[in-house]
C-alpha positions in Angstrom: 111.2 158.1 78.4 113.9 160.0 76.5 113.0 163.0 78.7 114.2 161.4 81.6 117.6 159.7 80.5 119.0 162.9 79.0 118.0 164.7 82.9 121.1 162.6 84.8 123.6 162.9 81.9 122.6 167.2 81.9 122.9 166.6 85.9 126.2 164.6 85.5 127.7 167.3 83.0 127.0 170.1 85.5 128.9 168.6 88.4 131.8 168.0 86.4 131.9 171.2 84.9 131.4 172.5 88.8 134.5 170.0 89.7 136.5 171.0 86.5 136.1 174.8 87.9 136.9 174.3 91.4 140.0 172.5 90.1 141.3 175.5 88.2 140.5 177.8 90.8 142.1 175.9 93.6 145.4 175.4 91.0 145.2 179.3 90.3 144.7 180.0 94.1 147.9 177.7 94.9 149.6 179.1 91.4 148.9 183.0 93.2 150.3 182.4 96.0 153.5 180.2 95.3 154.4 183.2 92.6 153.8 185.5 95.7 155.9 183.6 97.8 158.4 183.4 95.0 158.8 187.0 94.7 158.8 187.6 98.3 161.2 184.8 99.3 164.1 183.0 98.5 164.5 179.2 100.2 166.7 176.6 99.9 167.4 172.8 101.6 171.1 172.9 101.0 171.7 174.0 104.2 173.0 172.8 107.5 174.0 173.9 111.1 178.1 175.1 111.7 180.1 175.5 114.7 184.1 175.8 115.8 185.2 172.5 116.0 188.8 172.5 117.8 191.2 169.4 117.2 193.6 168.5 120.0 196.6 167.7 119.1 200.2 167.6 121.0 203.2 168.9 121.2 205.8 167.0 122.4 206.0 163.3 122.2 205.2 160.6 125.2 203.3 158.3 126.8 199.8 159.2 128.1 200.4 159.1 131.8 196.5 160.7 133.1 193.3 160.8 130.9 190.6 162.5 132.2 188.2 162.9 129.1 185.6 160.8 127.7 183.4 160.4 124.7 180.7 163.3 124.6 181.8 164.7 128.1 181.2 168.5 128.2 184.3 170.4 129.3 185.3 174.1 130.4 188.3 176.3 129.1 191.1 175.5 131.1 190.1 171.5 131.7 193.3 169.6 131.9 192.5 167.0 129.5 195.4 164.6 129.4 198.9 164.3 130.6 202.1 163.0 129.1 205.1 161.1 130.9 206.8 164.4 131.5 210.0 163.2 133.5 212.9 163.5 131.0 211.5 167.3 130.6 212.3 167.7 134.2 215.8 167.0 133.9 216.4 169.5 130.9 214.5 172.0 133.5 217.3 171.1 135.7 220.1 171.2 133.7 218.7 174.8 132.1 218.8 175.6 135.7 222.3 174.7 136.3 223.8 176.2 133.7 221.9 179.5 134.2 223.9 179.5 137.3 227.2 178.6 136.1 226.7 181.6 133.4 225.8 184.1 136.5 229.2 182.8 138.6 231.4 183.3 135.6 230.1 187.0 135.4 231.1 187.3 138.6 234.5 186.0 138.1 234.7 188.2 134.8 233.8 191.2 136.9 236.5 190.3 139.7 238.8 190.1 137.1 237.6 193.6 135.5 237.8 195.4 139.2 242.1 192.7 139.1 242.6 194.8 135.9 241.6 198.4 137.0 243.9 198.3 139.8 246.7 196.8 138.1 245.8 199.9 135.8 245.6 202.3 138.7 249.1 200.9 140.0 250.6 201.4 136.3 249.7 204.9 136.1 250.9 205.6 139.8 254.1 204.0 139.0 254.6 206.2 136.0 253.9 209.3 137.8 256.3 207.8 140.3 259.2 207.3 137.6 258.5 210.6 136.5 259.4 212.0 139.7 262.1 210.1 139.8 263.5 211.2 136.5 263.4 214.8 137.5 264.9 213.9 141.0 267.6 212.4 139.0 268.4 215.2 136.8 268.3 217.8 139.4 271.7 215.1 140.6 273.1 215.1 137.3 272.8 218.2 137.4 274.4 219.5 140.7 277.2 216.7 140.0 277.9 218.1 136.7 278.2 221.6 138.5 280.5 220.1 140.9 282.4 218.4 138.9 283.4 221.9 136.4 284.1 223.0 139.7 286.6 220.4 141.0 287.8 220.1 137.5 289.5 223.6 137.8 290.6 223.2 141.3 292.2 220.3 140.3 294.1 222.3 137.4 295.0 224.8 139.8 296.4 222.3 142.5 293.6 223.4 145.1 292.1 219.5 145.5 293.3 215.9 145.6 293.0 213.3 142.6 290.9 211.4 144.7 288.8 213.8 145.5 288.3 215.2 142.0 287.7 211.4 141.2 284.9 210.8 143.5 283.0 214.0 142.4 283.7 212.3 138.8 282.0 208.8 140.1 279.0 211.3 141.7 278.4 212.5 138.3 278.6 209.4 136.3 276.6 207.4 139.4 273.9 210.5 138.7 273.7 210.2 135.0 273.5 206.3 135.4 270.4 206.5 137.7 269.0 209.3 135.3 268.8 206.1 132.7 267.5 204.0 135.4 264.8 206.1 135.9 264.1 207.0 132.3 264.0 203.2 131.5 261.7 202.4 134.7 259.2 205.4 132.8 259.4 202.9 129.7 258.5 199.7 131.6 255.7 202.2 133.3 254.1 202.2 130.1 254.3 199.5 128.4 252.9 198.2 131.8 250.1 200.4 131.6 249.5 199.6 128.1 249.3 196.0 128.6 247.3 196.3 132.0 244.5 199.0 129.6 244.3 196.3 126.9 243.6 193.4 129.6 241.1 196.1 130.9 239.0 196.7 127.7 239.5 192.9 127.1 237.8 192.0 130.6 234.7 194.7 129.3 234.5 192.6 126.8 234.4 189.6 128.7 231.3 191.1 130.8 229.5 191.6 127.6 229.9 188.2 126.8 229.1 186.4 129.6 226.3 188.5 130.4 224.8 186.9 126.7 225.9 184.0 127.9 223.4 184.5 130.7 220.5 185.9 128.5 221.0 182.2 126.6 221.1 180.0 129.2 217.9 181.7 130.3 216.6 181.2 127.1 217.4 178.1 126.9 215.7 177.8 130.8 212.6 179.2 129.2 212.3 176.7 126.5 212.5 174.1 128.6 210.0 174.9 130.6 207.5 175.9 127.7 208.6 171.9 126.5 207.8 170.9 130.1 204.5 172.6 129.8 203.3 170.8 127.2 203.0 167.6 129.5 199.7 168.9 130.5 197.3 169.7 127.8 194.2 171.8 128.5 191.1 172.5 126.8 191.3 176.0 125.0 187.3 176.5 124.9 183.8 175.0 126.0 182.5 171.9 124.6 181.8 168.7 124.0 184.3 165.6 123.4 184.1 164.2 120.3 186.2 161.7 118.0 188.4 160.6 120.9 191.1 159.2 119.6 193.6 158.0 122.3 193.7 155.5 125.3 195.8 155.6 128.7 199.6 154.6 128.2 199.4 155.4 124.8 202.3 156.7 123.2 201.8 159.9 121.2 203.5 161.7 118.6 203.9 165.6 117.8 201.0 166.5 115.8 199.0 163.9 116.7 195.3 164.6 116.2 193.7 163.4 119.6 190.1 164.4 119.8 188.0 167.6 118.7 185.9 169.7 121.4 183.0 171.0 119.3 182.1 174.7 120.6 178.2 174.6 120.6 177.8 178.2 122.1 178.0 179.9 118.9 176.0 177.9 115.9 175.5 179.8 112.2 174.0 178.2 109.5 175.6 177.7 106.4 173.1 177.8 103.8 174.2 177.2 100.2 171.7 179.5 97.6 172.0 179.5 93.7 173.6 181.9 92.2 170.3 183.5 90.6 168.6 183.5 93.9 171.2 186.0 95.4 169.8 189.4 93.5 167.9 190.5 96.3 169.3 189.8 99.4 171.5 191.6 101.6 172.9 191.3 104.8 171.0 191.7 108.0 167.4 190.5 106.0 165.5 188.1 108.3 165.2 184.2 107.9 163.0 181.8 109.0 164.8 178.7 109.5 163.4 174.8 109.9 165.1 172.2 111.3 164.6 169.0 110.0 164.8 167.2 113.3 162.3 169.5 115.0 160.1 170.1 111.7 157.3 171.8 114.4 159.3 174.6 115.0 160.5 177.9 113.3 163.7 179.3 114.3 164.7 183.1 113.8 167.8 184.0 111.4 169.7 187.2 109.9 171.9 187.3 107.0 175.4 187.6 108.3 177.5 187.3 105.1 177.6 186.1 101.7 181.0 184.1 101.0 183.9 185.6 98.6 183.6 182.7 96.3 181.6 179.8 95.1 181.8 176.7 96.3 183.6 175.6 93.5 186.2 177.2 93.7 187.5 176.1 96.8 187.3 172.1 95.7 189.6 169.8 95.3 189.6 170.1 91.1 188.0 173.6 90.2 186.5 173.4 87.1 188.8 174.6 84.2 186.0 176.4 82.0 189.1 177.5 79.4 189.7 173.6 78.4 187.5 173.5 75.9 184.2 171.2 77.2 181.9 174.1 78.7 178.8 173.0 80.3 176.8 175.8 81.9 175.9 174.8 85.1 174.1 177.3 88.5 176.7 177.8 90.6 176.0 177.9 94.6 177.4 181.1 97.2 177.8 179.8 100.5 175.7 182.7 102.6 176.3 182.6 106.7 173.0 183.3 108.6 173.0 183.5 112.6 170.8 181.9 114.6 168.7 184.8 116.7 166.4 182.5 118.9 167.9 178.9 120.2 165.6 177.3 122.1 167.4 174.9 124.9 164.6 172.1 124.8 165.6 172.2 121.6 168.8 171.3 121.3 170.7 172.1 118.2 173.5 170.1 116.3 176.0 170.9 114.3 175.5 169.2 110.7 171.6 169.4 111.4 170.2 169.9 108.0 167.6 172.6 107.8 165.6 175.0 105.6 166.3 178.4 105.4 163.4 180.8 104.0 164.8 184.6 103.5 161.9 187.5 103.3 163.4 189.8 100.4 160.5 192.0 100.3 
């Protein structure tokens, strides 16, 4: 009787020993091979999907006149997306315009005044050669008069000529020397007429100079306009999809204002946040194997890009201050980029997914 009690309890014994064993080995087999996979990976969950998201703002302020975007719609580079009541910006075009060609006509006056003031120059110059001319004209008379007159004035000692006709070669000399004066004093106004007539020269130069900056404003000031004007219409810089519309038809907008972002989809990274003590053994261009949370059936191909310049920390609001006194050790994160190699279109991708990111070190 005792025989056959003690036979289940040695039978009982024996299978939990066998269960015991199995047990350990299963915990060592799983133990093995999460060490292996420790020393030949490095994973983390604090991860999610980027891309460019561009906001639309403006830059001029108006009244939404046309609206041709909607929440989610997909748009191409060069889209118009919106317009703004542009018509006051027309009339500064216009008046740019006008007084770009007021500032051309008044170079053209300037330069008919510079071609006035060379030939007054010209005629100055002339006249001076002219009074020259005349000066030596003029002494060659006082000349021959004073000649005659020595002459008469010893026939008239020697009773061999009249009084009066001594006296009118006297009046030919002293007529002669007076238009000798003449002349001399017609040299002076000559110069002093060509002086004046040079300075009103170099003064219409300067004119030209002036008014020809006069032009390169105006059309300056035509170019801004026109830039101003432009801004009326505003058109999607890249690809992508509307998102956060912010804005209704008729409304009236200001410069700055944040409108809506188009979020470029065509280039995705993943922007996966490691501990510090995880980064000794990667590098860039090491392979990842990347799940997404939403599609947890599939693996996605990754490559290390780059590793960011700082912690995440340090770009928060409030840093930590580790000098103040209170120093509490904590792991600090690197942000690390990792492309995306292999994007399945069924399988459409998000940014601010979150995912899983497994890199093979070894």
């Amino acid at each position: 009787m005792e025989e056959t009690t003690t036979t289940p309890q040695k039978k009982k014994g024996f299978v939990k020993k066998i269960i015991i064993v199995f047990v350990l080995l299963t915990v060592a087999f799983f133990g093995v091979k999460k060490i292996q996979y420790a020393l030949q990976n490095e994973d983390t969950e604090n991860s999610q999907i980027e891309c460019n998201i561009s906001p639309i703002t403006t830059r001029i302020a108006g009244y939404v006149t046309a609206l041709n975007v909607k929440e989610n719609l997909y748009i191409k580079a060069g889209d118009t997306l919106l317009r703004i009541d542009d018509r006051d910006l027309q009339i500064k075009v216009k008046q740019a315009e006008i007084a770009l060609q007021n500032a051309k006509a008044n170079l053209e006056v300037v330069r008919a005044n510079v071609h006035t003031a060379n030939a007054s120059s010209q005629v100055s110059t002339s006249n001076i050669g002219t009074s020259e001319a005349n000066i030596e004209s003029a002494k060659i008379r006082v000349w021959k008069a004073t000649e005659d007159f020595k002459r008469y004035e010893n026939l008239l000692a020697s009773k061999s000529v009249t009084q009066q006709q001594f006296e009118g070669i006297q009046a030919e000399k002293e007529l002669a020397e007076k238009l000798l004066q003449i002349a001399e004093k017609q040299k002076d106004v000559s110069q002093v007429q060509t002086a004046v007539t040079s300075a009103q020269e170099g003064s219409a130069a300067k004119q030209i100079s002036l008014a020809q900056l006069s032009i390169e404003q105006k059309q300056s000031e035509l170019d801004f306009a026109k830039l101003q004007w432009s801004y009326a219409t505003v058109v999607s810089p890249i690809n992508g999809y509307v998102s956060r519309k912010n804005v209704q038809l008729g409304q009236l907008v200001s410069v700055g204002q944040n409108l809506f972002s188009i979020v470029d989809e065509s280039s995705l990274w993943i922007t996966a946040n490691f501990k510090e003590t995880q980064l000794e053994k990667m590098q860039v261009g090491q392979k990842v194997n990347i799940k997404v949370d939403a599609y947890p059936n599939d693996i996605f191909e990754g490559e290390i890009e780059s590793f960011s310049a700082a912690t995440g920390s340090k770009f928060s609001l409030l840093p930590p201050d580790n000098s103040s006194g209170n120093f509490v050790k904590i792991v600090q994160r690197i942000p690390v980029r990792i492309s995306i190699k292999n994007t399945n279109k069924s399988k459409e991708l998000r940014a601010g997914m979150n995912v899983k990111v497994v890199v093979r070190v070894s």
